[in-house]
LOTOR-541805 format. One line per 8 residues: number of its first residue (from 1); their letters; for each residue y, z, x of N, C-alpha, C, CB. Coordinates in steps of 0.02 Angstrom, whole numbers, plus 50000, padded with zeros to 5 digits. Glycine has a CB too. Layout:
NUM = A = Y Z X Y Z X Y Z X Y Z X | ...;
This chain:
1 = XXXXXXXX = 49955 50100 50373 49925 50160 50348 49850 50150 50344 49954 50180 50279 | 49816 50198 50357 49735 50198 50349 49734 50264 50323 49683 50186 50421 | 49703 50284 50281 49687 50349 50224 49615 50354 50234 49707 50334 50132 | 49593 50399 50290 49551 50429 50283 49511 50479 50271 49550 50422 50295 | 49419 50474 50271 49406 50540 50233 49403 50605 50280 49334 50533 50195 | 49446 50620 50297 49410 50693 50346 49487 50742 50313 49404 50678 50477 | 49452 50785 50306 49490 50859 50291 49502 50851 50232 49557 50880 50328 | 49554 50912 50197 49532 50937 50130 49579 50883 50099 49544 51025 50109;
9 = XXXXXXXX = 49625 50835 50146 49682 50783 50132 49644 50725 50134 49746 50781 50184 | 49599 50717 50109 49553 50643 50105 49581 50602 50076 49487 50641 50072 | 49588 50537 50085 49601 50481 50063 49692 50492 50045 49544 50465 50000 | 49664 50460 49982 49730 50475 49940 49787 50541 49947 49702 50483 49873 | 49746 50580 49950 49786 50643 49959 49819 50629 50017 49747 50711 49963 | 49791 50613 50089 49832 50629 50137 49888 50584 50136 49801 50630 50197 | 49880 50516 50095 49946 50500 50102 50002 50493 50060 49944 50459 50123 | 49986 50554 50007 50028 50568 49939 50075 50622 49992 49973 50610 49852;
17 = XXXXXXXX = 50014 50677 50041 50047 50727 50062 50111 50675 50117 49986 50788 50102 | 50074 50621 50156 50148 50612 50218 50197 50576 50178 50132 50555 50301 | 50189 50545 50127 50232 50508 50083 50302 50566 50051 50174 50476 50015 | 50274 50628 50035 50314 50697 50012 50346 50714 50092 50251 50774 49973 | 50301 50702 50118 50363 50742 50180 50405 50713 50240 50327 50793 50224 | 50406 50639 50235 50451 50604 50236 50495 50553 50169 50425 50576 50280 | 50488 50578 50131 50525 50540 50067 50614 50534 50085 50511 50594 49985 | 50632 50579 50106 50694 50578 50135 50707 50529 50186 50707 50637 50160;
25 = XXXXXXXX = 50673 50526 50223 50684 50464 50265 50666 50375 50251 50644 50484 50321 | 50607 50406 50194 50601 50318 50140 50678 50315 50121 50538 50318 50042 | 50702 50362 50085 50766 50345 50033 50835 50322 50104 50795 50444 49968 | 50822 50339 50152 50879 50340 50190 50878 50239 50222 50867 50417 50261 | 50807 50211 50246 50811 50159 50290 50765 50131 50234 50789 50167 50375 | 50779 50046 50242 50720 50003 50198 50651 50013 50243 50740 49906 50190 | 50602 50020 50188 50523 50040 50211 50480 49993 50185 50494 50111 50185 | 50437 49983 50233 50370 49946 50173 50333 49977 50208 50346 49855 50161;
33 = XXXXXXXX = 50282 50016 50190 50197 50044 50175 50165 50010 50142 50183 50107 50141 | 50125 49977 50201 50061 49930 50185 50013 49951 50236 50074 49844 50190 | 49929 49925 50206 49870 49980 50246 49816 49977 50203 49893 50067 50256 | 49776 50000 50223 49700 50028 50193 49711 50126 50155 49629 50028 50286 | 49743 50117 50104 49754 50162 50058 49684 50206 50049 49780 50125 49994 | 49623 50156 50029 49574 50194 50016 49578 50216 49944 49572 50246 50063 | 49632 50178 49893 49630 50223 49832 49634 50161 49785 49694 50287 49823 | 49625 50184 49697 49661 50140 49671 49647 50192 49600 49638 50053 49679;
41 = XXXXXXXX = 49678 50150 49546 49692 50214 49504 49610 50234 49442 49779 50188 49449 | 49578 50179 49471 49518 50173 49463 49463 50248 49466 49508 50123 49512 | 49487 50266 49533 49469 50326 49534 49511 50396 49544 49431 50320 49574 | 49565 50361 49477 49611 50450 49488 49564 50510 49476 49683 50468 49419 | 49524 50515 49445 49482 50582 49408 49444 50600 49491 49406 50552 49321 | 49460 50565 49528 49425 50603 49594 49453 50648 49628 49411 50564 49644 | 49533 50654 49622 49577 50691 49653 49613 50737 49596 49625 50643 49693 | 49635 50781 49636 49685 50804 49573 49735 50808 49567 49686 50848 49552;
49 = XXXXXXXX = 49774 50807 49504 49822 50781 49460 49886 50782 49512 49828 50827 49387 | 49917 50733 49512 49995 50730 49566 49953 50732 49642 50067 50823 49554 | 49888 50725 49656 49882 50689 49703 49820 50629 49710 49882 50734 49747 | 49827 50590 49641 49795 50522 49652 49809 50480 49669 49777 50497 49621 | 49805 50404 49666 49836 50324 49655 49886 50342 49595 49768 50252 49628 | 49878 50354 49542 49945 50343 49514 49986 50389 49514 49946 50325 49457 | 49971 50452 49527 50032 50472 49562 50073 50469 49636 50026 50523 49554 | 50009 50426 49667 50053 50396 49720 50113 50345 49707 50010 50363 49762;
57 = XXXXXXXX = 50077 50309 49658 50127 50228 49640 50189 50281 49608 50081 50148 49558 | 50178 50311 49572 50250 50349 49539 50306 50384 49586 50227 50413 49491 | 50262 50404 49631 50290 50441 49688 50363 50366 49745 50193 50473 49745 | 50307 50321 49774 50320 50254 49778 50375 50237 49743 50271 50218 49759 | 50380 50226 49689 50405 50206 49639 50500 50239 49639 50349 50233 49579 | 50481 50303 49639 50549 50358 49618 50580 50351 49710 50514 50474 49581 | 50535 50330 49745 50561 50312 49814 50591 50238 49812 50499 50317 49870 | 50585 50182 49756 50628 50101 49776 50576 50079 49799 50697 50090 49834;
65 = XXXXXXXX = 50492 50088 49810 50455 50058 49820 50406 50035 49791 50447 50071 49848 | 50396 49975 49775 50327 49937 49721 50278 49891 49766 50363 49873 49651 | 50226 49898 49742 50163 49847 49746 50177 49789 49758 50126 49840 49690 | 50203 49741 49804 50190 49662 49807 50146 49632 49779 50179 49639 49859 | 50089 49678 49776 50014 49600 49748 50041 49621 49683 49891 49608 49762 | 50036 49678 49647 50026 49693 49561 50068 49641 49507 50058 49778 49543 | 50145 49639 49540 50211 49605 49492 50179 49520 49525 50326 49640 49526 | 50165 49496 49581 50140 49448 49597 50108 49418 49560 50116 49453 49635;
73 = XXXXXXXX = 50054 49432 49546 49989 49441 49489 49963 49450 49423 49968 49475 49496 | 50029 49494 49414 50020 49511 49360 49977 49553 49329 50019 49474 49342 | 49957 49593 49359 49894 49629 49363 49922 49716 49370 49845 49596 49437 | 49907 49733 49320 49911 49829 49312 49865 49869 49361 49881 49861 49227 | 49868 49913 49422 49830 49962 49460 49790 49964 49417 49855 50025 49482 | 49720 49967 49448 49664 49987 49414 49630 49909 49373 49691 50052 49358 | 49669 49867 49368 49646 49804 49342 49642 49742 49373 49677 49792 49297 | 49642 49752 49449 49639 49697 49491 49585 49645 49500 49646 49720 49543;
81 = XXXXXXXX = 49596 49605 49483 49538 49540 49483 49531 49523 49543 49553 49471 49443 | 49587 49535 49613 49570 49502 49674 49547 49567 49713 49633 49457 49709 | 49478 49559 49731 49476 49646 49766 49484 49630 49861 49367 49700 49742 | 49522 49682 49907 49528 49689 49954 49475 49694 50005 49557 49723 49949 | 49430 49725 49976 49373 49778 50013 49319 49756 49977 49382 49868 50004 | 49263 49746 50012 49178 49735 49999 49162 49779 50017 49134 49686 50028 | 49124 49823 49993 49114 49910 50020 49003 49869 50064 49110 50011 49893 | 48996 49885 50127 48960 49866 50154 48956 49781 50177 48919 49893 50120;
89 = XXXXXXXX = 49005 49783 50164 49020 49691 50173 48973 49665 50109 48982 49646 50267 | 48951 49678 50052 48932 49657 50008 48967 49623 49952 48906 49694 49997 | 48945 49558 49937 49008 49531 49881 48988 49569 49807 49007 49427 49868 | 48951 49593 49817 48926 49627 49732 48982 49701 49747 48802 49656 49721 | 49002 49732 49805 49021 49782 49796 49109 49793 49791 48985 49813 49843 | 49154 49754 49761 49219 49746 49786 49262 49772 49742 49235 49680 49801 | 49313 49810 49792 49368 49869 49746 49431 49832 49792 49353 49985 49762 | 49491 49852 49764 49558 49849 49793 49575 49904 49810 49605 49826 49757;
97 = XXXXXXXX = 49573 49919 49886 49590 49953 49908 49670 49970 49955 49542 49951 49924 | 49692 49896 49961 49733 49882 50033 49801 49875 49989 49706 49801 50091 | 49859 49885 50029 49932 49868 49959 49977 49867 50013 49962 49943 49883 | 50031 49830 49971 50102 49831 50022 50158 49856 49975 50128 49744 50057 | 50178 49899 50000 50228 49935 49941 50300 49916 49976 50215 50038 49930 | 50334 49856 49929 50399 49845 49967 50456 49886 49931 50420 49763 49970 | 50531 49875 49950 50565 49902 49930 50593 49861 49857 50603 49917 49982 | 50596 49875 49805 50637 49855 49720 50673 49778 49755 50726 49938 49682;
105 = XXXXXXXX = 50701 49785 49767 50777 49734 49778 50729 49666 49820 50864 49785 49850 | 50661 49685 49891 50634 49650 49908 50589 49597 49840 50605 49689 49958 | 50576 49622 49801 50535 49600 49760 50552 49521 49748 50537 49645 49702 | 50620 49510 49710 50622 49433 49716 50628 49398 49776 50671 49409 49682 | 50610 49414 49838 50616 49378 49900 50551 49345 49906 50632 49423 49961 | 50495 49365 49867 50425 49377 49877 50425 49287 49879 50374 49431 49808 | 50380 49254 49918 50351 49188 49912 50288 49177 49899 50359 49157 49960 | 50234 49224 49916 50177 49219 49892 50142 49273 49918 50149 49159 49903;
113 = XXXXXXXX = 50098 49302 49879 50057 49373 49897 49973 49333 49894 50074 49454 49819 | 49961 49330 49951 49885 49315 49936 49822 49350 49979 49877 49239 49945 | 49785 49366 49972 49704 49381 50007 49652 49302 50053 49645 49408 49918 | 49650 49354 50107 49584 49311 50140 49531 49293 50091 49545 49353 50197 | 49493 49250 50120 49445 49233 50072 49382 49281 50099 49429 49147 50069 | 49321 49306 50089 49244 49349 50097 49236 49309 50123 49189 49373 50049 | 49217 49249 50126 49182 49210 50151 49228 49206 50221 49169 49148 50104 | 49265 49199 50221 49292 49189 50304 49300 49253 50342 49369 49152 50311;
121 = XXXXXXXX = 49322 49316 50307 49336 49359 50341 49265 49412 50347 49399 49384 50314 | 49212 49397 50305 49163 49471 50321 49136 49487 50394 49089 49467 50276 | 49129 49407 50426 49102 49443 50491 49151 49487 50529 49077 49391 50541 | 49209 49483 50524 49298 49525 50539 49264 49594 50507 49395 49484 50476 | 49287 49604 50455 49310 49664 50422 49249 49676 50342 49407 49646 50402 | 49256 49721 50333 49235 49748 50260 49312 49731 50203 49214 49852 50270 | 49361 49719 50239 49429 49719 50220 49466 49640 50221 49465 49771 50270 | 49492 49624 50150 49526 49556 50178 49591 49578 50190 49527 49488 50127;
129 = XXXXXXXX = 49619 49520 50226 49711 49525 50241 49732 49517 50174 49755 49458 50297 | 49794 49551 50171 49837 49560 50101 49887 49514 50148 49867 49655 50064 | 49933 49468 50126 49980 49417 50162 50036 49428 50100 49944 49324 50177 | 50093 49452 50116 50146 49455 50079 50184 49408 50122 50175 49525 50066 | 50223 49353 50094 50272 49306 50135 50340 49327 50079 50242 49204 50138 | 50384 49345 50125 50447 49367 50113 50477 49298 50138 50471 49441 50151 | 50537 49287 50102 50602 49243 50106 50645 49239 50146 50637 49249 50067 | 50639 49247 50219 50675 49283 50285 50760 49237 50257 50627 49250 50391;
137 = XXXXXXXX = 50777 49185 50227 50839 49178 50206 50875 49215 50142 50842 49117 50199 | 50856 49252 50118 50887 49279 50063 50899 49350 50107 50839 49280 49987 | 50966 49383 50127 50940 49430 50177 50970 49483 50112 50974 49431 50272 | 50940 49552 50130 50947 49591 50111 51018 49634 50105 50907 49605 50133 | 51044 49678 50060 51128 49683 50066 51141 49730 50109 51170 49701 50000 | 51095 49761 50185 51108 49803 50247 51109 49767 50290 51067 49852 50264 | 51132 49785 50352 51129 49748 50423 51067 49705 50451 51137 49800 50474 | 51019 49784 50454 50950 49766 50485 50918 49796 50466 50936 49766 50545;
145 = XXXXXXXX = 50859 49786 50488 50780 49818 50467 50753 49836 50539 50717 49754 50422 | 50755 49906 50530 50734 49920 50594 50654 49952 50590 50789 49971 50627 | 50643 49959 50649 50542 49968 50648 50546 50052 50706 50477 49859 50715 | 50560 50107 50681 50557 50163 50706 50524 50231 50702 50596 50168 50702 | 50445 50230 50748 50400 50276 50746 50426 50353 50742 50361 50262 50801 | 50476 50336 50794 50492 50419 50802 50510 50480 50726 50571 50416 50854 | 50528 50420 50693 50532 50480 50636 50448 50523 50624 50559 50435 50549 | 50403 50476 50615 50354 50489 50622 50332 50550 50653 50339 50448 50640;
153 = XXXXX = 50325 50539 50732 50317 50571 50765 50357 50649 50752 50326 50532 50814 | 50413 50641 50748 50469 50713 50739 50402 50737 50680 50583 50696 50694 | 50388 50712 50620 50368 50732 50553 50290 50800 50593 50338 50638 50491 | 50250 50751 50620 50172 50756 50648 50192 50805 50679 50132 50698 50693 | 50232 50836 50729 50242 50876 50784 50233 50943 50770 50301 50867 50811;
């Protein structure tokens, strides 16, 4: 996911709105949404009400999906000590922007949630890697995990 600013669905909003109009298809197949969100609850008062960061995470949430870094960490939205994003590649300027929202049941599979370091990644990105390492032996209680755009696509059309 990348949440960007163009149209009246900026940031956050646009992906509170595709999150509502495929929710039926989160609840049906295991999902993880991870990406450059562009939000955090830091700046809910920018959007309005039922379409910020925390009403995304709630939204998330009533879908079987949570935050990997937050329960990792220990750390409440809006109170993140490890930030994602250097806004201008500046280390004075850094917000959490980036998230991996796995499914409830994935959560104890988790092995370690960690961030690139600034120092290695700024000439890369304004953005560090978020690295969730899942437990590929503890398997999940479905068949498979499948990776399928087309729902997507049907949604966009």
């Amino acid at each position: 996911v990348w949440a960007n600013n163009e149209g009246k669905d900026r940031y956050v909003r646009g992906v509170v709105r595709a999150i509502r109009l495929l929710r039926r298809h989160l609840r049906a197949e295991p999902t993880v949404i991870l990406g450059d969100l562009n939000s955090n609850s830091i700046g809910d008062d920018e959007h309005p009400a039922g379409w910020n960061h925390s009403a995304l995470v709630a939204l998330l949430d009533s879908l079987g999906l949570a935050s990997a870094y937050h329960p990792w960490h220990g750390e409440a939205h809006g109170k993140e000590r490890r930030p994602t994003f250097f806004e201008y590649r500046h280390r004075h300027r850094p917000y959490h922007l980036d998230y991996c929202f796995l499914p409830h049941a994935w959560l104890p599979r988790l092995g370690a949630v960690q961030l690139g370091s600034f120092t290695r990644w700024k000439r890369w990105s304004d953005h560090l890697p978020l690295i969730c390492d899942l437990d590929s032996r503890a398997r999940p209680a479905y068949d498979a995990v499948r990776t399928d755009t087309s729902i997507i696509d049907r949604v966009l059309r």
